[in-house]
C-alpha positions as CSV (number, residue, x, y, z in Angstrom):
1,X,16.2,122.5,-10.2
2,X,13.5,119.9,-8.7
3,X,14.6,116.8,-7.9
4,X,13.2,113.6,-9.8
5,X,11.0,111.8,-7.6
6,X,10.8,107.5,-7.6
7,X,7.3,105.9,-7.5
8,X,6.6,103.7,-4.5
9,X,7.0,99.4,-5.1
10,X,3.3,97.6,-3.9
11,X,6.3,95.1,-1.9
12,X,9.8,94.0,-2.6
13,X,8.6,91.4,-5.8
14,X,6.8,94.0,-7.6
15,X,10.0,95.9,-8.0
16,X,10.8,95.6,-11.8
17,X,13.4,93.6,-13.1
18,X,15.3,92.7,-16.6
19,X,18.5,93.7,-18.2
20,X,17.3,97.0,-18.6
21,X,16.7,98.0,-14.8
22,X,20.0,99.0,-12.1
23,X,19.6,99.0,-8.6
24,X,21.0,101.1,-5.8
25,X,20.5,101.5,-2.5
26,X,17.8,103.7,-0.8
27,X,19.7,105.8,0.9
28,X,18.0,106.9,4.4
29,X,19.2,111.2,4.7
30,X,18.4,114.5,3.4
31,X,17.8,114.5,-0.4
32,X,19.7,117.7,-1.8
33,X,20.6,119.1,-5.5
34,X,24.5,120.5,-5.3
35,X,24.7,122.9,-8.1
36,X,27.6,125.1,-8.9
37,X,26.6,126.5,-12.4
38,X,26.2,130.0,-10.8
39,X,29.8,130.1,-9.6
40,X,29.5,129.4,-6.1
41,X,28.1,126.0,-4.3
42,X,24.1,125.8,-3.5
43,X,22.8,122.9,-1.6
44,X,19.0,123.5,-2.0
45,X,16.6,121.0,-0.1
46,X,13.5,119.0,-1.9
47,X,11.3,122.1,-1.1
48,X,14.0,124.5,-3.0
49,X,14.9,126.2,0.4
50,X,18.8,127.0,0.8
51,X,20.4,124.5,3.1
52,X,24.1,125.3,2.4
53,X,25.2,126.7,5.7
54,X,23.7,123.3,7.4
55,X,26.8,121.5,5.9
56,X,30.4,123.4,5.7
57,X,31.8,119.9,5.4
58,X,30.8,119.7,1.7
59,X,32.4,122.9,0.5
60,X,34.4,120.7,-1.6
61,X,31.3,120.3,-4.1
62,X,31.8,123.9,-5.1
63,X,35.1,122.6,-7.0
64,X,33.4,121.3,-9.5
65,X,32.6,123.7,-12.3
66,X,29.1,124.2,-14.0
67,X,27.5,121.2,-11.7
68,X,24.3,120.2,-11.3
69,X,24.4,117.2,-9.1
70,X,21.3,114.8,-7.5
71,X,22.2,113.4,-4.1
72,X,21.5,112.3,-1.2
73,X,23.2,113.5,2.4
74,X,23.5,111.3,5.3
75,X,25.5,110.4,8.2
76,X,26.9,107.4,8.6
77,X,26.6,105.4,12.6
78,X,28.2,102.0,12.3
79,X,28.6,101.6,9.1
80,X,25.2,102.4,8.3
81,X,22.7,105.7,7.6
82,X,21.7,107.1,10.5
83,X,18.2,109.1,10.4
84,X,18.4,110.2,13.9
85,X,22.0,111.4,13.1
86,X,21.4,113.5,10.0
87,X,17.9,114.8,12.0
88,X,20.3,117.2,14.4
89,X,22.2,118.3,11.4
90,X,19.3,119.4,8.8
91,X,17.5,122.2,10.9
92,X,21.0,124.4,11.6
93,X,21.4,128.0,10.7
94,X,24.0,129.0,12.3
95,X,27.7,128.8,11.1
96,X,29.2,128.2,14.2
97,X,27.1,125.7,15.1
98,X,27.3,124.1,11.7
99,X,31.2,124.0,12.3
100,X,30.7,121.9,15.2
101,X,28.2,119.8,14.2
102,X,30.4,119.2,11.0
103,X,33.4,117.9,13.7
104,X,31.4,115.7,15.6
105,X,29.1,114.1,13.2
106,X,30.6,114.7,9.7
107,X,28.2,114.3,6.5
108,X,28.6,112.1,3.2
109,X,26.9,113.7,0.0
110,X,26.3,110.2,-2.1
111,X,25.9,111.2,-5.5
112,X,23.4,109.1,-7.6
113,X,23.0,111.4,-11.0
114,X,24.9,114.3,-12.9
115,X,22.6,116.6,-14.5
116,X,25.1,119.4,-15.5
117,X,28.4,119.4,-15.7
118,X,30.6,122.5,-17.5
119,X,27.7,123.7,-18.3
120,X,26.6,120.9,-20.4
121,X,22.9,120.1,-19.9
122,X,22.6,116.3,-19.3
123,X,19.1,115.8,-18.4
124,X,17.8,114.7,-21.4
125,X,20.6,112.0,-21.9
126,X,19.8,108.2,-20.8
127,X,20.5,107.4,-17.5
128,X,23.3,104.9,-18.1
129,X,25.4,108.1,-20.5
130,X,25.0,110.2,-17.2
131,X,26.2,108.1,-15.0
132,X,29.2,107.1,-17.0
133,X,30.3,110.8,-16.5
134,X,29.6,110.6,-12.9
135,X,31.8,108.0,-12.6
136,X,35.0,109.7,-14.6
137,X,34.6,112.9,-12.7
138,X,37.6,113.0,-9.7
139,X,34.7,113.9,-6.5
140,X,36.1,115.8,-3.7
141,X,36.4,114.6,0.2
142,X,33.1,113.4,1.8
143,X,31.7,112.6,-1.5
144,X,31.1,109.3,-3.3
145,X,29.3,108.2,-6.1
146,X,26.4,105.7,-5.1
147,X,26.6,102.0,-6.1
148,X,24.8,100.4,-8.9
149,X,24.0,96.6,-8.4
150,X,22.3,93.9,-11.4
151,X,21.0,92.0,-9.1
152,X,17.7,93.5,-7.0
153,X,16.4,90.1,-5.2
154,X,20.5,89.6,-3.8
155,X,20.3,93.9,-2.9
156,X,17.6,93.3,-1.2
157,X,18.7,91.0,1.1
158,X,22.0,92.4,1.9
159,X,20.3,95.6,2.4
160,X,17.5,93.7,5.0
161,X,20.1,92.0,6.8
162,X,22.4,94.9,7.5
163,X,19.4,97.5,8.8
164,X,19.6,99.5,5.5
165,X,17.0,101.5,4.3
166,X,15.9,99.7,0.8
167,X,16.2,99.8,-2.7
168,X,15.7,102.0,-6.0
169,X,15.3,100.2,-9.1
170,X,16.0,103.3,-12.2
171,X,15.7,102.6,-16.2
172,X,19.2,102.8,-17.9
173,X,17.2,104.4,-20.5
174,X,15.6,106.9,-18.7
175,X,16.2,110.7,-18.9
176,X,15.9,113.1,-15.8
177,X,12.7,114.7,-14.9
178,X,13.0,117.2,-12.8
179,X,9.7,117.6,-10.2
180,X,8.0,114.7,-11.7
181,X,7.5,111.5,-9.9
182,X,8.6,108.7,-12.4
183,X,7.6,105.0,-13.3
184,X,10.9,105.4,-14.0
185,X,12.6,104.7,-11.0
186,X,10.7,102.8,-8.5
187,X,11.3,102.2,-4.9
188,X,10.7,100.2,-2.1
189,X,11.5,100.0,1.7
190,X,11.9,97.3,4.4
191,X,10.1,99.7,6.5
192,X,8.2,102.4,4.9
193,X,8.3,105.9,6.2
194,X,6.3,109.5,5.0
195,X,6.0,112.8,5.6
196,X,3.0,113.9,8.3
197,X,1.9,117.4,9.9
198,X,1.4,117.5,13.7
199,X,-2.5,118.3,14.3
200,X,-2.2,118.1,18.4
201,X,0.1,117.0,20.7
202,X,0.1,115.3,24.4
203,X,2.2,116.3,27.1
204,X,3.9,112.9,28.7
205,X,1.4,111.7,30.8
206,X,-1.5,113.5,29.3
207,X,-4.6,110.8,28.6
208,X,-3.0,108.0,30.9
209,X,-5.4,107.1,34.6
210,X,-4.1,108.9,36.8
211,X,-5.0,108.5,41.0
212,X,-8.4,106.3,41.3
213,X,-8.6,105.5,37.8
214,X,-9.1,109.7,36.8
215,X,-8.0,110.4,33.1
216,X,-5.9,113.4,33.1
217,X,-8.0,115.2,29.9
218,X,-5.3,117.9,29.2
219,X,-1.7,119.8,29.5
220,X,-1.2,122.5,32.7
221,X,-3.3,125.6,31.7
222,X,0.0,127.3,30.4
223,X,1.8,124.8,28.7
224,X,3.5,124.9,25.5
225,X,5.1,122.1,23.9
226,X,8.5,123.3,24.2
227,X,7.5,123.6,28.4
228,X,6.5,119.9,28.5
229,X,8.4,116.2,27.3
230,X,5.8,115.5,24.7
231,X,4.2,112.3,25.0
232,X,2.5,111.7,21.8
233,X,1.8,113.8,18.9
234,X,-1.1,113.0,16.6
235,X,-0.8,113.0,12.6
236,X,-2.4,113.9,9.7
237,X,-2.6,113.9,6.0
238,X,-4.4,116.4,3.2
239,X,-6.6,114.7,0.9
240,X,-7.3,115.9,-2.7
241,X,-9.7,118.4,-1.4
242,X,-7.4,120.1,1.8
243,X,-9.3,118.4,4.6
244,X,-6.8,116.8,7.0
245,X,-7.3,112.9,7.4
246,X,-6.1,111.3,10.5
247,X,-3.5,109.1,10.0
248,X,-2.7,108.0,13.8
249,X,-0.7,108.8,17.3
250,X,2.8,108.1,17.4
251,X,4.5,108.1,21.2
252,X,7.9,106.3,20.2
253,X,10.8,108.6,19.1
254,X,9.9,111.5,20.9
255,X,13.1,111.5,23.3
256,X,16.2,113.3,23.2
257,X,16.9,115.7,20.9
258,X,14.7,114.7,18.2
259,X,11.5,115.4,20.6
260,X,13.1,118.6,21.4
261,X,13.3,120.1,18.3
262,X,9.8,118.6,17.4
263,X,8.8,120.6,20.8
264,X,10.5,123.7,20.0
265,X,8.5,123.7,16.5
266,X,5.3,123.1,17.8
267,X,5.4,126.2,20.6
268,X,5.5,128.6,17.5
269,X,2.0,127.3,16.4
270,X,-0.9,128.5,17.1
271,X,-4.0,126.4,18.0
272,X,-6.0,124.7,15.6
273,X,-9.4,123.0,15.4
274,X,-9.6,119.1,16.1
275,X,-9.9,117.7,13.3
276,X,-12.6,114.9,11.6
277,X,-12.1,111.5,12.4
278,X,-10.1,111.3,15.5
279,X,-11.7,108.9,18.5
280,X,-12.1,110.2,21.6
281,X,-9.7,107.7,22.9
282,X,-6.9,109.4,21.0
283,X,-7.9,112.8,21.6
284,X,-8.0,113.1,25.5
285,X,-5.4,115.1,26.3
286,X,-4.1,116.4,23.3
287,X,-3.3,120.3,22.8
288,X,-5.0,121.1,19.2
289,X,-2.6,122.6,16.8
290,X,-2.3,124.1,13.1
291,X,-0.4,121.4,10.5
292,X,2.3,123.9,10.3
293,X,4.8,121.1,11.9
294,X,5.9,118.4,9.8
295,X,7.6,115.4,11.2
296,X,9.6,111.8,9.4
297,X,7.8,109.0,10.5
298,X,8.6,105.0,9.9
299,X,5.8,102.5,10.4
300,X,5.1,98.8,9.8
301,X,2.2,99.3,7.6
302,X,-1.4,100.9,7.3
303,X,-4.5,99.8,8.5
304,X,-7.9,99.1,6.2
305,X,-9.0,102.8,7.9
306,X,-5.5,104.3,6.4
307,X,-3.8,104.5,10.3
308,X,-0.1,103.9,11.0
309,X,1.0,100.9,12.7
310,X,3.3,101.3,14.9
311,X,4.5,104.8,13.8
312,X,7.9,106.3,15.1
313,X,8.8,109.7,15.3
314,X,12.2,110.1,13.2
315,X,12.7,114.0,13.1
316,X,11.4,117.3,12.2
317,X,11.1,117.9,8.2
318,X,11.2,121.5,7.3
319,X,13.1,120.7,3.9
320,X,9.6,118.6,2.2
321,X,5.9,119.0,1.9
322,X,3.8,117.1,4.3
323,X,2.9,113.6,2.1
324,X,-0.9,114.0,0.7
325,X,-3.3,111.2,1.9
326,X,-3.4,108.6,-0.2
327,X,-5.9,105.6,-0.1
328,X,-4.9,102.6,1.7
């Protein structure tokens, strides 16, 4: 089953408000549907893709019988989601590897909405009906039931001052609808983050004056990403017709094992053209790619031209479509 999507909040005061809103907290991981209904646990991504063996630690879903349940997997660092955290976890394919991950850095599923359960098809009961049954049901180790808060201006500042992500308004009247993006639940975020494909990348050092003021225009004849420290990756977006809008460079978040696996992706794509839009300024240097490498990226806000400010590279995403291009 798709997942039901939240429409994005203008800012924090156009977030709706009333008696018949709840609020929870944006949660900043993996969003994943748990469903047991054919007898054995299924974790399946926001793209549908199977993403069971990433997380042995939550084998403890599969005990409850005929589920379908909406959640969101993260790990917590300090009290807090960590994105960087859950960004080593989400790409493993390997059991064994899986297994250790799970030891070291152990996931939470936070459950925020019970569409089955014995079978029973809840989707088209309110809101408020299905989470009274997600509250009654006895969850199994590293699960717990997301929060629900009356208060949204209070949420928000508790969730600012502690470095949480932000906050999801959702109608108590509201039914599920799976694969649709709702006016239903609305959201909004202290920093806002999307989905972008990779369209060329820089090796560290690539485009900086070098000796005498000499611009180094490109990567070593035989370099692959995977053979360099990337310096900068440069994004994109597909508008409404397929043509790839340039959304900006990001250098920041690149090291470490985030960059690496970002690196890894990008040597298993082929080239690509350069596409419309991008300044020369921005281009020296860059290795021209496919889009076939989507990465998580947090930024202050866009520009008039629809560029990133101040974008930071948060992870590889191979569990949701690259965002489309959307007016600024």
């Amino acid at each position: 089953m798709e997942p039901m999507l939240a429409t994005r909040a203008a800012d924090p005061a156009s977030l709706p408000r009333g008696p018949e809103w709840s609020y929870e907290l944006k949660w900043d991981g993996v969003r994943a549907i748990a469903d047991t209904d054919g007898g054995r646990l299924r974790l399946s991504a926001r793209s549908g893709r199977d993403i069971t063996v990433a997380y042995p630690e939550l084998a403890g879903l599969g005990e409850l019988q005929g589920a379908v349940i909406d959640g969101e997997i993260v790990v917590m660092a300090g009290g807090v989601p960590s994105f960087e955290a859950i960004a080593e976890r989400m790409h493993v394919r390997d059991p064994s590897r899986a297994a250790q991950l799970a030891r070291r850095s152990p996931v939470t599923f936070v459950a925020f909405d019970v569409l089955r359960l014995y079978g029973v098809d809840m989707t088209g009961w309110p809101l408020d009906k299905r989470r009274a049954v997600l509250d009654r049901v006895e969850l199994p180790d590293r699960v717990i039931a997301s929060p629900i808060y009356p208060d949204v201006d209070e949420l928000w500042q508790v969730t600012l001052e502690h470095g949480l992500e932000g906050v999801v308004a959702k109608r108590r009247g509201s039914t599920y609808q799976p694969g649709r993006r709702s006016q239903d639940w609305v959201k909004a975020a202290h920093r806002s983050s999307r989905v972008a494909a990779v369209v060329g990348w820089r090796a560290e050092g690539a485009g900086a004056p070098g000796p005498g003021g000499s611009i180094a225009t490109r990567a070593t004849p035989s370099a692959t990403a995977s053979s360099q420290a990337l310096g900068a990756v440069l994004l994109a977006a597909p508008d409404a017709d397929g043509t790839w809008r340039y959304l900006g460079r990001a250098g920041s978040g690149l090291a470490g094992r985030p960059g690496a696996a970002v690196a890894r992706a990008l040597a298993a794509v082929a080239p690509g053209p350069r596409p419309d839009g991008i300044p020369d300024t921005d281009a020296r240097g860059t290795v021209w790619c496919r889009p076939e490498v989507a990465v998580d990226v947090a930024y202050l806000h866009r520009t008039r031209s629809g560029r990133l400010r101040q974008p930071v590279v948060r992870g590889l995403r191979e569990d949701v479509p690259v965002d489309p291009w959307e007016e600024p």
